[in-house]
Backbone as CSV, one residue per row, in Angstrom:
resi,resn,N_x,N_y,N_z,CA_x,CA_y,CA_z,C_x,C_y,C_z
1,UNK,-13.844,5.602,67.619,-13.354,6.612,66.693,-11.955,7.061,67.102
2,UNK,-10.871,7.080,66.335,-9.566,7.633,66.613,-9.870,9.184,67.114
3,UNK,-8.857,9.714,67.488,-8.879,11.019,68.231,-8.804,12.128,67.139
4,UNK,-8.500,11.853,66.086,-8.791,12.704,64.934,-9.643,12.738,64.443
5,UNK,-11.284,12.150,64.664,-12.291,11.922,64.403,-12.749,11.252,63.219
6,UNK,-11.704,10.324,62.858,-11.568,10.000,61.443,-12.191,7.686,62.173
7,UNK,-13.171,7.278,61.498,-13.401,6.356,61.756,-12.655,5.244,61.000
8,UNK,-12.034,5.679,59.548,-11.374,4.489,58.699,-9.712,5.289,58.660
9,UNK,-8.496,4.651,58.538,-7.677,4.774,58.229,-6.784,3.817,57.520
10,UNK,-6.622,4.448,56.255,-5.835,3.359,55.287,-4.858,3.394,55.203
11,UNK,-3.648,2.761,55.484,-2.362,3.294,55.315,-1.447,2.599,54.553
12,UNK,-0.886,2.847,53.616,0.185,2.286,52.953,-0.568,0.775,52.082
13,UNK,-1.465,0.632,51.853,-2.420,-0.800,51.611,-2.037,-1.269,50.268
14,UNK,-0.883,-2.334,50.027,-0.705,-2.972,48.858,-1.574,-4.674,48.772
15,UNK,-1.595,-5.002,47.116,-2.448,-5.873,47.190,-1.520,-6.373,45.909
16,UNK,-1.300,-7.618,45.854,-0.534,-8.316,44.866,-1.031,-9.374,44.674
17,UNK,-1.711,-9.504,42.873,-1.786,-11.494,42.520,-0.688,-11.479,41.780
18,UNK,-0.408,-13.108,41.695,0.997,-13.362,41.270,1.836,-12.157,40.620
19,UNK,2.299,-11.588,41.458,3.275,-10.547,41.252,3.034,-9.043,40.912
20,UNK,1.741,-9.416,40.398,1.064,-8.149,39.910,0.606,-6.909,40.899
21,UNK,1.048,-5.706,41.078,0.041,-5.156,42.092,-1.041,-4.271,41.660
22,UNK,-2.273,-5.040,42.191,-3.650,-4.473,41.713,-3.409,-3.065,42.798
23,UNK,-2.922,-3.362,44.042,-2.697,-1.621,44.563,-1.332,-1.721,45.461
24,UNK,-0.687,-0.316,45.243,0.265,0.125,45.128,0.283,1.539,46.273
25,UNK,0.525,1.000,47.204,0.618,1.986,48.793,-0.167,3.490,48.639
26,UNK,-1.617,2.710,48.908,-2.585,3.508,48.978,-2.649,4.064,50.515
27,UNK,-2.970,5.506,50.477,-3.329,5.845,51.999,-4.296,6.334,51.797
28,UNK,-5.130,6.938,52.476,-6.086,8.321,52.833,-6.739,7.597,54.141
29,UNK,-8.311,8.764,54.836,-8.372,8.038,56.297,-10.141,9.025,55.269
30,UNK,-11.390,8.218,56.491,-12.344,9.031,56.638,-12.517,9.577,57.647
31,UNK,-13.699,10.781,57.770,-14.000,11.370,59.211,-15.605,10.531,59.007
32,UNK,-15.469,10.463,60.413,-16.769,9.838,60.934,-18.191,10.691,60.608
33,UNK,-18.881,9.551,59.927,-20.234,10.981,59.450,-20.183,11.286,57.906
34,UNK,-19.009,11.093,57.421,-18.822,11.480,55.658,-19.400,10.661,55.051
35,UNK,-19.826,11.061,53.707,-19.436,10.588,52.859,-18.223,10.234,51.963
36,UNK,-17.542,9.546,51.498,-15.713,9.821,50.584,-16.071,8.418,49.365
37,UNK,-15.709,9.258,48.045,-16.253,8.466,47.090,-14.931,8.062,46.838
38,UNK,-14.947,7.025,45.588,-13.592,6.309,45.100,-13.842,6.028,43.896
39,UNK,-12.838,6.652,43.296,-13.688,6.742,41.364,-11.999,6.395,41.174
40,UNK,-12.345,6.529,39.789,-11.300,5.811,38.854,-12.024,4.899,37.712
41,UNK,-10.734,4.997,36.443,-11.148,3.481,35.152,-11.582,2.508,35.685
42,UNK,-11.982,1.502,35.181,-12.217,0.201,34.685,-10.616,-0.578,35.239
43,UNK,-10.287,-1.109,35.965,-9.298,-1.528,36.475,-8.337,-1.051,37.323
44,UNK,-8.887,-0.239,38.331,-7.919,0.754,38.668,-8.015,0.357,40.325
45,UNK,-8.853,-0.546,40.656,-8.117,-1.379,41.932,-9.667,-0.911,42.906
46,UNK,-10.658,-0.098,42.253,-11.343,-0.022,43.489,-12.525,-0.837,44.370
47,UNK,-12.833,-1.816,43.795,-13.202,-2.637,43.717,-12.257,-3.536,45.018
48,UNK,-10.911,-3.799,44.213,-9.541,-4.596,44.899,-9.919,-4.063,46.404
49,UNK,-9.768,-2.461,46.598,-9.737,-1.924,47.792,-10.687,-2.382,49.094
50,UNK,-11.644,-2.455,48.408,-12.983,-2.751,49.307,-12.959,-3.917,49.536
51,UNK,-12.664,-5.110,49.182,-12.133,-6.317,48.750,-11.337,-5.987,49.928
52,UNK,-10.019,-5.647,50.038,-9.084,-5.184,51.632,-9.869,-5.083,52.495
53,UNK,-10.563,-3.713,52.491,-10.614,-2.471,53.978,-12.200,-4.238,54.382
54,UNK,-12.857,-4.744,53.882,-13.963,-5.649,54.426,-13.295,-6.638,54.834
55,UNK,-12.342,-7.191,54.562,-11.610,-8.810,54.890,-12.041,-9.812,53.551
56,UNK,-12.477,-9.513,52.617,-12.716,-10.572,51.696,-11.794,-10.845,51.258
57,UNK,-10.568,-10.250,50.702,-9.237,-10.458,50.236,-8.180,-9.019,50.910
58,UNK,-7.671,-9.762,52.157,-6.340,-9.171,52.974,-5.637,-8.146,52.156
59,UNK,-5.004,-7.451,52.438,-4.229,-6.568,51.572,-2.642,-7.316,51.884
60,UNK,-1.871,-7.603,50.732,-0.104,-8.160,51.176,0.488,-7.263,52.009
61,UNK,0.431,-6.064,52.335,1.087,-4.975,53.416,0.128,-3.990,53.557
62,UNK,-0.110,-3.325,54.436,-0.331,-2.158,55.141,-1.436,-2.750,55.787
63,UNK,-1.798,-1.254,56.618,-2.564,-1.217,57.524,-3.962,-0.595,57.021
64,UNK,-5.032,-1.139,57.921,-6.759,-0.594,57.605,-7.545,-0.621,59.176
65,UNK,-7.049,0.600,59.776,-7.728,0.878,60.983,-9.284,1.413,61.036
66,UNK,-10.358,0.539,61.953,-11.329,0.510,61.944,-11.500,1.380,63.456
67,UNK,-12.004,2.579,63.761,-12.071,3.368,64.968,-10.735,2.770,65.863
68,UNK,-9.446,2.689,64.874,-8.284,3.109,65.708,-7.746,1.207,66.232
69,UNK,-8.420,0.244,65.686,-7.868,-1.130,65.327,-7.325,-1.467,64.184
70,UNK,-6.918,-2.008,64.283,-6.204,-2.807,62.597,-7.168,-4.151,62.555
71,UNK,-7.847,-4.087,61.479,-8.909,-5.601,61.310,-8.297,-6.173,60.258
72,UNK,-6.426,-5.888,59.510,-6.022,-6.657,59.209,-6.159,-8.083,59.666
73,UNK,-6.520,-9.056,58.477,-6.386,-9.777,59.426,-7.847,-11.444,60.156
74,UNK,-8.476,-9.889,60.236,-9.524,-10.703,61.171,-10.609,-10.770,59.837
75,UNK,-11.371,-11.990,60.216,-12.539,-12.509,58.965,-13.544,-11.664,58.587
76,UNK,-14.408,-11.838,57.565,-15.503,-10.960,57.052,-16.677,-10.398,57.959
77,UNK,-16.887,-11.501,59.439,-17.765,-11.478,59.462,-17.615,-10.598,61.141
78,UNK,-15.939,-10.901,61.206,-15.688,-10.430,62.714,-15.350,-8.607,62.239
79,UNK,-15.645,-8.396,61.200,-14.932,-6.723,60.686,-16.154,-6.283,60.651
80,UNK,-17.376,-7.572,60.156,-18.915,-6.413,60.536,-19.211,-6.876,62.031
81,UNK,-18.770,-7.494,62.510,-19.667,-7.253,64.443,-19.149,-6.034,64.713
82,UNK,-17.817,-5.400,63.883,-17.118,-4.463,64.489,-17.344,-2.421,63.885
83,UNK,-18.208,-3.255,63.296,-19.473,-2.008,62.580,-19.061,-1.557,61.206
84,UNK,-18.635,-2.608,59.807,-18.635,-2.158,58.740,-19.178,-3.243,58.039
85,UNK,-20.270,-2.791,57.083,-20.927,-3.713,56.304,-21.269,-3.372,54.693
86,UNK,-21.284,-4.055,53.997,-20.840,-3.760,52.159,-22.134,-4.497,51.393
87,UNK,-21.966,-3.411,50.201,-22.923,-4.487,49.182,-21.487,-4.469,48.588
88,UNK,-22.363,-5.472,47.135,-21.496,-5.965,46.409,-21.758,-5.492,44.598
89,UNK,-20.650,-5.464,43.455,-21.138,-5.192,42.394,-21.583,-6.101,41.731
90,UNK,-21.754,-7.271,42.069,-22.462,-8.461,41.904,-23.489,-8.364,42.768
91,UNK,-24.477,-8.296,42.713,-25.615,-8.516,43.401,-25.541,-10.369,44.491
92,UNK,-25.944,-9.854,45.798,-25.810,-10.979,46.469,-26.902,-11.041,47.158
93,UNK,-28.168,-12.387,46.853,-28.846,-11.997,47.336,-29.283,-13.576,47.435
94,UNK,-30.191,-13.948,48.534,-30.835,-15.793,48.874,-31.963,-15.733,48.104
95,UNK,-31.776,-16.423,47.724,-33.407,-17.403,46.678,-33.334,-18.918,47.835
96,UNK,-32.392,-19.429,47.955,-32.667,-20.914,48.593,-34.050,-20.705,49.714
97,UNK,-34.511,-22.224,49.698,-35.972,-22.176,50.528,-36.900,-21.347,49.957
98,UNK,-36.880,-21.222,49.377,-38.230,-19.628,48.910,-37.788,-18.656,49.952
99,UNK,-36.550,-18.117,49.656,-36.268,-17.084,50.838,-36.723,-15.852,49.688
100,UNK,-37.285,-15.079,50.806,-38.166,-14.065,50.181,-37.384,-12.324,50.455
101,UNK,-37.847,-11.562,50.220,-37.396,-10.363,50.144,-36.809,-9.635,51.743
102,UNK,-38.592,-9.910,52.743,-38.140,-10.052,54.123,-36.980,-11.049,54.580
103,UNK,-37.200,-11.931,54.296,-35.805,-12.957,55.124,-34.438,-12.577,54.371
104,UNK,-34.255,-11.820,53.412,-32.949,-11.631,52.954,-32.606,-10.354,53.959
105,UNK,-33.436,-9.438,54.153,-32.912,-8.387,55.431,-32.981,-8.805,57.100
106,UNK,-33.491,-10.113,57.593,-33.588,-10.732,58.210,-32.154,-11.066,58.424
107,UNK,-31.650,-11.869,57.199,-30.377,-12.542,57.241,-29.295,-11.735,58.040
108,UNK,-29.275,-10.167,57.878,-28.770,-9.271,58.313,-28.492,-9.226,59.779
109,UNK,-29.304,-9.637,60.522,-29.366,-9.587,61.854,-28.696,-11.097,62.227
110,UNK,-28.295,-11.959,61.855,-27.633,-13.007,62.276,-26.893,-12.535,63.325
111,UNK,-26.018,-11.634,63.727,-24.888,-10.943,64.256,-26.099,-10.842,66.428
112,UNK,-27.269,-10.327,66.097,-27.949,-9.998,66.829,-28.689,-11.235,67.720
113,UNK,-28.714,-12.239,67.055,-29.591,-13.510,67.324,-28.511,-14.571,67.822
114,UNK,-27.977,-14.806,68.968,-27.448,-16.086,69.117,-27.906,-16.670,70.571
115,UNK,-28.864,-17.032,70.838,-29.544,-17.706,71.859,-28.889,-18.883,71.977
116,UNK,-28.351,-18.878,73.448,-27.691,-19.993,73.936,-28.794,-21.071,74.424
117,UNK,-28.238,-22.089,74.969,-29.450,-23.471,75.131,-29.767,-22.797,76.123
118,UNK,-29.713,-22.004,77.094,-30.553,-21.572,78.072,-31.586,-21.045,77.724
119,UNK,-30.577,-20.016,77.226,-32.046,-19.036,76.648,-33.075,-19.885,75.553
120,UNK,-32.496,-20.655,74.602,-33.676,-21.643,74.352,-34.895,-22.255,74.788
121,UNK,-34.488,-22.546,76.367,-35.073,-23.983,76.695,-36.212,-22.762,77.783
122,UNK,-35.680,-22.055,78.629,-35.978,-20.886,79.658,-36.445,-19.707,79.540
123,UNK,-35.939,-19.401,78.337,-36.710,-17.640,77.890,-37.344,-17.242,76.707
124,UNK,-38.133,-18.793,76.612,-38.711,-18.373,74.869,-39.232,-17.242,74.808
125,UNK,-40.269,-16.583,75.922,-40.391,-15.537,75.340,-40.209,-14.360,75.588
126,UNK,-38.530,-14.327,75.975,-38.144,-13.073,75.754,-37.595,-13.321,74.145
127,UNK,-36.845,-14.165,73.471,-36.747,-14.602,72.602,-37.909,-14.689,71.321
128,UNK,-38.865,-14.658,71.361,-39.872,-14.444,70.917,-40.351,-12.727,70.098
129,UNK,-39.877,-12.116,71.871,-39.957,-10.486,71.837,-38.853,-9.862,70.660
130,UNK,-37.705,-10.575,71.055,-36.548,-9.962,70.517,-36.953,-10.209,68.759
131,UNK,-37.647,-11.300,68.191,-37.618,-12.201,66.478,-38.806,-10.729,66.392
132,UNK,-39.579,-10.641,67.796,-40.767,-9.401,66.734,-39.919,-8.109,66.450
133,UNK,-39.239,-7.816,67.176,-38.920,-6.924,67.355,-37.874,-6.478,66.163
134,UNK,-36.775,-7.581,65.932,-36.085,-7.637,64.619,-37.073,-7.380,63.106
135,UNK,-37.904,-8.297,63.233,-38.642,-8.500,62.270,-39.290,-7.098,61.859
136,UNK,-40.011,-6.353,62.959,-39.960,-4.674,62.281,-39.527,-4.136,62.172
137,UNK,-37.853,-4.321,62.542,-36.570,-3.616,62.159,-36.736,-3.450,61.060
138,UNK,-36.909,-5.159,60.237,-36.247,-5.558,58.941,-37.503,-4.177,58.043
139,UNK,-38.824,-4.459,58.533,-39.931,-4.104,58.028,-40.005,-2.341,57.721
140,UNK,-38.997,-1.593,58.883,-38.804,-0.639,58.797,-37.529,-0.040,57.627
141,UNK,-36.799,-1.148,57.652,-35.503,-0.896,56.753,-36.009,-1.154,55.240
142,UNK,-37.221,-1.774,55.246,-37.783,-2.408,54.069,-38.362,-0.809,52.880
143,UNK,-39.043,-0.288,54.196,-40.216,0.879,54.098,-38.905,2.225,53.505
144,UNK,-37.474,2.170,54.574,-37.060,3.301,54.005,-36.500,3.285,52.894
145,UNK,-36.199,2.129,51.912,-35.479,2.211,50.785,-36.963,1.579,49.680
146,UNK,-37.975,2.148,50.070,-39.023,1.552,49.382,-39.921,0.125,48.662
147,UNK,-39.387,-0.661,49.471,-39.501,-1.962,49.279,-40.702,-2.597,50.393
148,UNK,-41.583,-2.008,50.894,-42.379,-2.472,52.301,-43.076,-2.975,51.222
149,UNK,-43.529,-3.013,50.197,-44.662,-3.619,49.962,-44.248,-4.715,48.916
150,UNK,-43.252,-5.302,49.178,-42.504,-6.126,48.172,-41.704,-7.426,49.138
151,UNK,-42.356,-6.975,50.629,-41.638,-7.766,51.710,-41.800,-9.495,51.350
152,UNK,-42.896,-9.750,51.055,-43.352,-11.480,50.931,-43.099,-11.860,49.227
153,UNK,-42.706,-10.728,48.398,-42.167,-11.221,47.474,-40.827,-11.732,46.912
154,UNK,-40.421,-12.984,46.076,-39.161,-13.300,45.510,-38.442,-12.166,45.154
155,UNK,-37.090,-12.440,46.103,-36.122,-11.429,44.911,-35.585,-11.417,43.967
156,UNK,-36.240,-12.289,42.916,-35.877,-12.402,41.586,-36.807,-12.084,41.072
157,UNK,-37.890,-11.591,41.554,-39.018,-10.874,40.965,-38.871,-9.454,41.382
158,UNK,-38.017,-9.030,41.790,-37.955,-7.467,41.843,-36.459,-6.405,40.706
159,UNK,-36.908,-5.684,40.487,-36.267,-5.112,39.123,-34.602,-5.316,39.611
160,UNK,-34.035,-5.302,38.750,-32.539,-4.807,38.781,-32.071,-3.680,40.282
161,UNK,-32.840,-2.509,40.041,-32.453,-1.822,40.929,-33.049,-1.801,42.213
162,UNK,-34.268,-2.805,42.436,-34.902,-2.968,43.302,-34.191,-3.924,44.330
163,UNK,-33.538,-4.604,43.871,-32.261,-5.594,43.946,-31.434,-5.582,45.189
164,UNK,-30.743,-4.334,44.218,-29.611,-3.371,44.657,-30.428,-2.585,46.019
165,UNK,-31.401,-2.104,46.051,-32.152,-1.309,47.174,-32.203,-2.292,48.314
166,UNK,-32.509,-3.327,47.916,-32.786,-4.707,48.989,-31.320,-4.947,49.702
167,UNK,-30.084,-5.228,48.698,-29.116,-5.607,49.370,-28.600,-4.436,50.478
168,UNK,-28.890,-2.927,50.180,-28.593,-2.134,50.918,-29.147,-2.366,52.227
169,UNK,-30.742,-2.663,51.984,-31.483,-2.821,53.098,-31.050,-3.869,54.412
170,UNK,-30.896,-4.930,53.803,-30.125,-6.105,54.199,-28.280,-5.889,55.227
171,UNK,-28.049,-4.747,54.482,-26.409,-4.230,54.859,-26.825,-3.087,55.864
172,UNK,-27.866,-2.553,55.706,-28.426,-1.769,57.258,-28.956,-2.383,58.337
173,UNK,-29.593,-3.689,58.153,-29.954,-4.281,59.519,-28.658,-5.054,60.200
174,UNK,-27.472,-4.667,60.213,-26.347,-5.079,60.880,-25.708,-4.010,61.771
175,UNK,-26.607,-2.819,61.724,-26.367,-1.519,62.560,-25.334,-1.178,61.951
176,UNK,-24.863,-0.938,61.118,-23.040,-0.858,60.646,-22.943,1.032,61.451
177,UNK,-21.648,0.926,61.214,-21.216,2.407,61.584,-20.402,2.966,60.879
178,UNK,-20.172,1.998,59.370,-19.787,2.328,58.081,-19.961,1.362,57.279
179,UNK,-20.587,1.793,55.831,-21.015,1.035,55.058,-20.052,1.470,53.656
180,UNK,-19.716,-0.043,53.177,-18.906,-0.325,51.538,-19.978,-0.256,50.999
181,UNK,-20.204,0.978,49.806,-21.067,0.127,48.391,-20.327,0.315,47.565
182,UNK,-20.358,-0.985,46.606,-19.911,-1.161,45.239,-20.631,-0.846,44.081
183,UNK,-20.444,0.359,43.737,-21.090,0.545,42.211,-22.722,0.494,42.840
184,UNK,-23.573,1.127,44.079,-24.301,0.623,44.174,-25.852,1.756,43.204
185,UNK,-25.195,2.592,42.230,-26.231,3.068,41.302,-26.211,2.891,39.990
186,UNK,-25.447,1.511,39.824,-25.215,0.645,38.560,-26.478,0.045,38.535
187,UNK,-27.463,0.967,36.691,-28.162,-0.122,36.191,-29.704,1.171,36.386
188,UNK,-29.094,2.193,37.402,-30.346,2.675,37.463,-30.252,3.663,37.030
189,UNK,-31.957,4.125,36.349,-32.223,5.571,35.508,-32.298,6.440,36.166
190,UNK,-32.580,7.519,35.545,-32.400,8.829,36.316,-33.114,9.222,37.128
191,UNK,-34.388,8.598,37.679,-35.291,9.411,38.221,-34.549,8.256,39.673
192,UNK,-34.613,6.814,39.493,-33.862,5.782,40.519,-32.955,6.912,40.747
193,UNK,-31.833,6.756,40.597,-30.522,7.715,40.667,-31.102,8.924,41.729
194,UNK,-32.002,9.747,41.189,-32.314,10.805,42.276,-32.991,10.501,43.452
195,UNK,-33.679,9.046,43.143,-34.300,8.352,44.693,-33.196,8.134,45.299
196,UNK,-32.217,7.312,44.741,-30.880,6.810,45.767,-30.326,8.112,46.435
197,UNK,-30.179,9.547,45.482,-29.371,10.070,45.954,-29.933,10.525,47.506
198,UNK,-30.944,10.720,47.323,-32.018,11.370,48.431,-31.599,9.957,50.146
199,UNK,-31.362,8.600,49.446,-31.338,7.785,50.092,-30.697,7.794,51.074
200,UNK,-29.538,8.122,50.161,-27.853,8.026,50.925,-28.349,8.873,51.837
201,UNK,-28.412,10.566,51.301,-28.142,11.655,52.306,-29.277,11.389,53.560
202,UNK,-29.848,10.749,53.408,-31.139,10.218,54.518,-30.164,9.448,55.658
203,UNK,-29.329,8.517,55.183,-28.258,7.439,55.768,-27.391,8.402,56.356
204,UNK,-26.929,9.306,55.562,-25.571,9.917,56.292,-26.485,10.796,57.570
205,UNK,-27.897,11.017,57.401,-28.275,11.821,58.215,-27.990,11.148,59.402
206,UNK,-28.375,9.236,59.587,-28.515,8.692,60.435,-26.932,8.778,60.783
207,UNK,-26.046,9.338,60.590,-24.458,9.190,61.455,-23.855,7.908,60.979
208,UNK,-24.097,7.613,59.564,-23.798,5.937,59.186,-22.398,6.992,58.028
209,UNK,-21.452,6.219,58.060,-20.140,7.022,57.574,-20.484,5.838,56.219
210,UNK,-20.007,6.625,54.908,-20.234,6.017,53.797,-18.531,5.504,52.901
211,UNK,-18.361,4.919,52.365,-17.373,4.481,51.434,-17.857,3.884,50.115
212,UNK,-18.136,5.362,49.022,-19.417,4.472,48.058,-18.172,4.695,46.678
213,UNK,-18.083,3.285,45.972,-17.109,3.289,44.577,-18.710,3.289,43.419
214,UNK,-18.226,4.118,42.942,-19.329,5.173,41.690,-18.857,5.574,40.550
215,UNK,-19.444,4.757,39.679,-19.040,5.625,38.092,-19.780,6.484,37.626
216,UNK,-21.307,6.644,38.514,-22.146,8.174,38.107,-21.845,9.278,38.546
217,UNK,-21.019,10.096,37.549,-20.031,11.235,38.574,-21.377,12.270,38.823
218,UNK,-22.334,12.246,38.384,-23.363,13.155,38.844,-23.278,13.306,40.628
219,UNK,-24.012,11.349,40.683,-24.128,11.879,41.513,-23.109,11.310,42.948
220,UNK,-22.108,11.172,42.589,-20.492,11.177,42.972,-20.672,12.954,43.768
221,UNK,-20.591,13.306,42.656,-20.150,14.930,42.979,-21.736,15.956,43.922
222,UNK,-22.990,14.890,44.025,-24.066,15.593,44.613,-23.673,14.942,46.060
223,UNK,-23.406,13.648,46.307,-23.642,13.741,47.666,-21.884,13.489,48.559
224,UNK,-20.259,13.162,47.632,-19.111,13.302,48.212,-18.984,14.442,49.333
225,UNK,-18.290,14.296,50.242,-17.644,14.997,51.103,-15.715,15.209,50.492
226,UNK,-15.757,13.940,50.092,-14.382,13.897,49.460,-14.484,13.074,48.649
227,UNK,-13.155,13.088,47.582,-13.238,11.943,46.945,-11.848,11.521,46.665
228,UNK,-11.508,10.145,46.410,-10.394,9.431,46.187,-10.271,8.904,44.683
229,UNK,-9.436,9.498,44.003,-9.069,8.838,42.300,-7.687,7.790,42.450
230,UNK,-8.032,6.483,42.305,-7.464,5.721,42.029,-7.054,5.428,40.595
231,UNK,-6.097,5.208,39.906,-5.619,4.809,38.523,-4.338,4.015,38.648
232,UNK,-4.683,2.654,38.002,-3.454,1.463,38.344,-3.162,1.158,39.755
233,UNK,-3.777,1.421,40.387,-3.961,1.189,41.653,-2.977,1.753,42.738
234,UNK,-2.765,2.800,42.174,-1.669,4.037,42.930,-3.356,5.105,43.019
235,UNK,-3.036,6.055,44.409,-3.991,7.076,44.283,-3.635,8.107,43.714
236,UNK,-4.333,8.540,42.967,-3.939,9.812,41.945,-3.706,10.845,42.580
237,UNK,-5.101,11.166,43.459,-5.774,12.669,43.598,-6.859,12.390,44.826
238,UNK,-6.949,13.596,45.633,-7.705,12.938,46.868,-8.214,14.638,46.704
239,UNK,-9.645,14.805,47.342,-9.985,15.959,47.803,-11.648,16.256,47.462
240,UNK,-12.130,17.255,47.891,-13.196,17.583,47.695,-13.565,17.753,46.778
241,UNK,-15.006,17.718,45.951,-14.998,17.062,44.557,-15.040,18.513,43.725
242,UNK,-14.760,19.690,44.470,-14.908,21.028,43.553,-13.369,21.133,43.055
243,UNK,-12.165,20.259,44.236,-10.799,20.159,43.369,-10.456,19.032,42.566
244,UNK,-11.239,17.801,42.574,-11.052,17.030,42.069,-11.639,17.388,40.348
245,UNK,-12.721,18.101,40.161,-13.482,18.366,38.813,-11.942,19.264,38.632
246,UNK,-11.103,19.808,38.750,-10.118,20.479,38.568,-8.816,20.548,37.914
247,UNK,-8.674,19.216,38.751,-7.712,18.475,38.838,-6.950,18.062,37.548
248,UNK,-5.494,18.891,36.644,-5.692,18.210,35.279,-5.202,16.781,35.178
249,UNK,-4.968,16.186,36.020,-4.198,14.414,36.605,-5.277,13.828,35.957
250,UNK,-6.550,14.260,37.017,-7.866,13.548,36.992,-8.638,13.670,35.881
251,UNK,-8.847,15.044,35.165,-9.349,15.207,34.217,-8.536,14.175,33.028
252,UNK,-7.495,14.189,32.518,-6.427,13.175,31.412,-7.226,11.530,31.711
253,UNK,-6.780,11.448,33.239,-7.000,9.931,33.435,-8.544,9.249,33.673
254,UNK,-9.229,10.127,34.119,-10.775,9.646,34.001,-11.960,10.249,33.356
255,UNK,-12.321,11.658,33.896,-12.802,12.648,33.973,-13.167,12.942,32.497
256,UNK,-12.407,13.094,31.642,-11.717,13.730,30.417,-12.336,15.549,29.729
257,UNK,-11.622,15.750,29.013,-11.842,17.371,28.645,-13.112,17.690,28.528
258,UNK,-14.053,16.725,27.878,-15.497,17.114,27.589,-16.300,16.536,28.565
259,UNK,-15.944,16.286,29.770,-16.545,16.180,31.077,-17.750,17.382,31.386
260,UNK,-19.323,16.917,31.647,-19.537,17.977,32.334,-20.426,17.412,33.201
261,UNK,-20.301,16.294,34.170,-20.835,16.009,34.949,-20.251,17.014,36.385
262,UNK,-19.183,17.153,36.457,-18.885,18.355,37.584,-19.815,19.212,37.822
263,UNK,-20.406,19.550,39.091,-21.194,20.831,39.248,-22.679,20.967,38.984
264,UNK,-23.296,19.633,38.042,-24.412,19.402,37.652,-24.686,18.739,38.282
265,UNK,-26.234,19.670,38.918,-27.144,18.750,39.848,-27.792,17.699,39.109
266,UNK,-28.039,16.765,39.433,-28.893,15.642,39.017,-30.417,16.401,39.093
């Protein structure tokens, strides 16, 4: 964690396809432990962003300090050993082999499992200990986003939002110490929506720092610590979501006059 207690810092982060810039010297930083949402239109780069701060697509300039490193740079998979892990607004999830609901949060732990030929040939069963031991990780991560009893089933047999619950599940067995979701209460009704919300604040309880992009300003505004408005991929407006409902920038460009998701509990 940097000495300002802030675990992400974004600084100056442009992103250009052929010539175009999807973002345009974005800053802000999180504190370790938050929640900080990222709203904005339908094209307004936040998506692009997360896309940066994970390594899936580099940003053309600036900096994205991870507890006080720059993971400019370094690959997808070396930015989660380094404790940040993402869903996606595409759902990403294994069917190959009859991979089932358990082995997709399984997959998660790859990071945890690399037994050298020693340990192969010499310590099966401490190796042994360690697969049980993962395995009720997965079983436990299964149980808190409500899916334990859906463990030996296809994930193409589980609903839309059941999906989405799984990939989360899957993005917690990597221990992260900050988690990307994309749009991750796209698709679900209202009573889902108030399970997730309950979810998150369960997560933030565990000290897991959040970076969630949300078009349900409900519940945007029930569980933010802060929030970030992106539009054209310049940041609009940054702040806590009682100045952001405020805000007349934000209100014109997203929000709009007959807004009344502000302030309403779910």
């Amino acid at each position: 964690m940097e000495k300002n207690g802030h675990i992400l810092t974004i600084s100056g982060v442009t992103k250009t396809f052929d010539g175009v810039r999807a973002l345009d010297d974005v800053s802000f930083s999180i504190r370790s432990g938050d929640i900080k949402a990222l709203i904005g239109p339908n094209g307004a780069g936040k998506t692009t962003l997360l896309n940066a701060v994970s390594g899936l697509n580099p940003p053309t300039n600036g900096s994205v300090l991870l507890e006080g490193r720059d993971v400019v740079g370094l690959r997808t998979d070396q930015i989660a050993s380094l404790g940040m892990s993402r869903t996606f607004q595409l759902i990403r999830l294994f069917t190959i082999n009859n991979a089932t609901v358990l082995d997709n949060v399984l997959l998660g732990a790859h990071m945890h499992l690399k037994p050298t030929l020693f340990g192969t040939i010499f310590l099966r069963r401490k190796i042994k200990r360690q697969e049980r031991e993962i395995t009720q990780k997965a079983m436990d991560l299964l149980k808190l986003v409500g899916l334990e009893k859906d463990a030996h089933a296809f994930p193409g047999e589980l609903s839309f939002g059941n999906q989405r619950l799984l990939e989360l599940a899957r993005a917690l067995m990597t221990d992260p110490k900050m988690l990307l979701l994309d749009e991750p209460a796209s698709g679900l009704n209202d009573t889902e929506v108030e399970e997730f919300t309950r979810l998150l604040m369960t997560i933030k309880q565990q000290g897991i720092t959040i970076l969630i992009v949300e078009h349900n300003m409900k519940l945007v505004m029930n569980i933010a610590d802060d929030i970030v408005v992106l539009d054209f991929g310049r940041k609009l407006a940054e702040g806590p979501p009682s100045a952001i409902c405020a805000n007349p920038d934000v209100i014109q460009a997203y929000l709009g006059v007959q807004s009344t998701e502000c302030g309403v509990p779910l």
